[in-house]
C-alpha positions as CSV (number, residue, x, y, z in Angstrom):
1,X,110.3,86.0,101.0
2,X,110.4,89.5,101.8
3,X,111.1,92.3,99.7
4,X,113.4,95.2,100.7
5,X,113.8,98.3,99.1
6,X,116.8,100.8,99.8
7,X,117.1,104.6,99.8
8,X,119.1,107.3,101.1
9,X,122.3,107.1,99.4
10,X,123.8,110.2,97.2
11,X,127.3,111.9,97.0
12,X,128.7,113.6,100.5
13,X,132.0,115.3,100.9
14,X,134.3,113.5,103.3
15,X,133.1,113.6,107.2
16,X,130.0,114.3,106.0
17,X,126.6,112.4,107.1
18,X,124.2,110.3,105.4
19,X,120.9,107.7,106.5
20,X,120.1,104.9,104.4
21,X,116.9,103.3,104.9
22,X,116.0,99.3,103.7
23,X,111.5,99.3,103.6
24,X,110.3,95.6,103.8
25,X,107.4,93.9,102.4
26,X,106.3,90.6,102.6
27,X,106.8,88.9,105.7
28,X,106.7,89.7,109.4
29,X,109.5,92.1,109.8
30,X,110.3,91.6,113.5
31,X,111.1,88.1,113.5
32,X,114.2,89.0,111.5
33,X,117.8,90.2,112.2
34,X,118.8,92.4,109.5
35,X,122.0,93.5,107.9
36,X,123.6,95.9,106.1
37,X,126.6,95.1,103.2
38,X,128.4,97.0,100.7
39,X,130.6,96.5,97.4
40,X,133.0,98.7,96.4
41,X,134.0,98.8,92.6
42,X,136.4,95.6,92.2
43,X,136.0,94.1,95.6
44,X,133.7,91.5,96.8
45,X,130.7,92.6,98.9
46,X,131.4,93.2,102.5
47,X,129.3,92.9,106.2
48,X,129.0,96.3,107.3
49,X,126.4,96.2,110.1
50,X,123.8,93.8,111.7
51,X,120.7,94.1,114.0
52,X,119.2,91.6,116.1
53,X,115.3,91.0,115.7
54,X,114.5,90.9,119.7
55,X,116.0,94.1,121.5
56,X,118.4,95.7,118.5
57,X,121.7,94.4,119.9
58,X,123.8,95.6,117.1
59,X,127.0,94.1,115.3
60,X,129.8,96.4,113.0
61,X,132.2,95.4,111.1
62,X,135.7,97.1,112.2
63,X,135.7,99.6,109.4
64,X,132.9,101.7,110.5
65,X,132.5,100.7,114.5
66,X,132.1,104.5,115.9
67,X,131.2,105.6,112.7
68,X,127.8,104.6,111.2
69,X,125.0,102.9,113.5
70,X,122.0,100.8,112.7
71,X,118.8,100.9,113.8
72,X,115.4,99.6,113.5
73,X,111.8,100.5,113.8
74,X,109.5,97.5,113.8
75,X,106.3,99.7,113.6
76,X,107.4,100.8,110.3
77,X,108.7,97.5,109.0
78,X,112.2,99.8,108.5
79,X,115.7,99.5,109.3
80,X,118.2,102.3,109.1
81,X,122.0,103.1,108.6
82,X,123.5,105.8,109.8
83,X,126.5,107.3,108.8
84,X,128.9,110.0,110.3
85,X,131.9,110.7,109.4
86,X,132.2,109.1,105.9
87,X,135.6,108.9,104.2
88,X,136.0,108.1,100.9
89,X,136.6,104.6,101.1
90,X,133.0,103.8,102.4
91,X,131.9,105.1,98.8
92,X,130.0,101.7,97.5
93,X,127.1,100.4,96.6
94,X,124.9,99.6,100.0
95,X,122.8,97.1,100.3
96,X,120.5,95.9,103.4
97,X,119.4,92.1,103.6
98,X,117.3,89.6,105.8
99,X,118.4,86.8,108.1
100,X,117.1,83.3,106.5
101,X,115.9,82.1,109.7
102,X,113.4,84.1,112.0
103,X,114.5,84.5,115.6
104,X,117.6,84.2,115.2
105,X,120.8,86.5,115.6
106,X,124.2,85.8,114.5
107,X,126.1,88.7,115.4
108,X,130.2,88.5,115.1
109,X,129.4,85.4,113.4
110,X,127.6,86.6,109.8
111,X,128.5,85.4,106.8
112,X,126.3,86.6,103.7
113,X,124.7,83.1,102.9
114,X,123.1,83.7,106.2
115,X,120.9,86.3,104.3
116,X,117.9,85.2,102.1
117,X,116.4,88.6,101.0
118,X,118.5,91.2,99.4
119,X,117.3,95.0,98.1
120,X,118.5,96.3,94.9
121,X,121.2,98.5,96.5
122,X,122.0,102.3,97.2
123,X,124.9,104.2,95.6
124,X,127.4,105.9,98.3
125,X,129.9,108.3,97.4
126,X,131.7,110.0,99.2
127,X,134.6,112.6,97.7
128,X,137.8,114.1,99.2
């Protein structure tokens, strides 16, 4: 298993910026795709972004393509979101998670049981 740990989130005015980061533990990080969710209050937790473990081909969901980008550095066993632009709707709690299976990359076709390790989660907010 490996442990991930999420930081970076806080309250930003609308078209504002923030950078979430997910720290892992416990297993060899770059062997992993990684992903990035979120759950708004009342909704079900959503995909927001994915990275592949080989060359950081990246995946986004439609809601945030042009807006936020992921990134990963293997050296620091670290992934990152970034996020430009926010509007209020992306206020939610943020969680980053780990592919079950090493070496592989799903991209488009992600589902959240494809993740085996999940951080405690980041708040978001963002006001109008």
């Amino acid at each position: 298993q490996v442990q991930l740990v999420e930081s970076g989130g806080g309250l930003v005015q609308a078209g504002g910026s923030l950078r979430l980061s997910c720290a892992a533990s416990g297993r060899t990080f770059s062997r992993y795709a990684m992903g990035w969710f979120r759950q708004a209050p009342g909704k079900e937790r959503e995909f927001v972004a994915a990275i592949s473990w080989s060359d950081g081909t990246p995946y986004y969901a439609d809601s945030v393509k042009g807006r936020f980008t992921i990134s990963r550095d293997n050296a620091k066993n670290t992934v990152y979101l970034q996020m430009n632009s926010l509007k209020p709707e992306d206020t939610a709690v943020y969680y980053c998670a780990a592919d079950l299976i090493a070496y592989r990359y799903r991209g488009s076709n992600y589902q959240e049981a494809d993740f085996g390790s999940w951080g405690q989660g980041t708040q978001v907010t963002v006001s109008s």
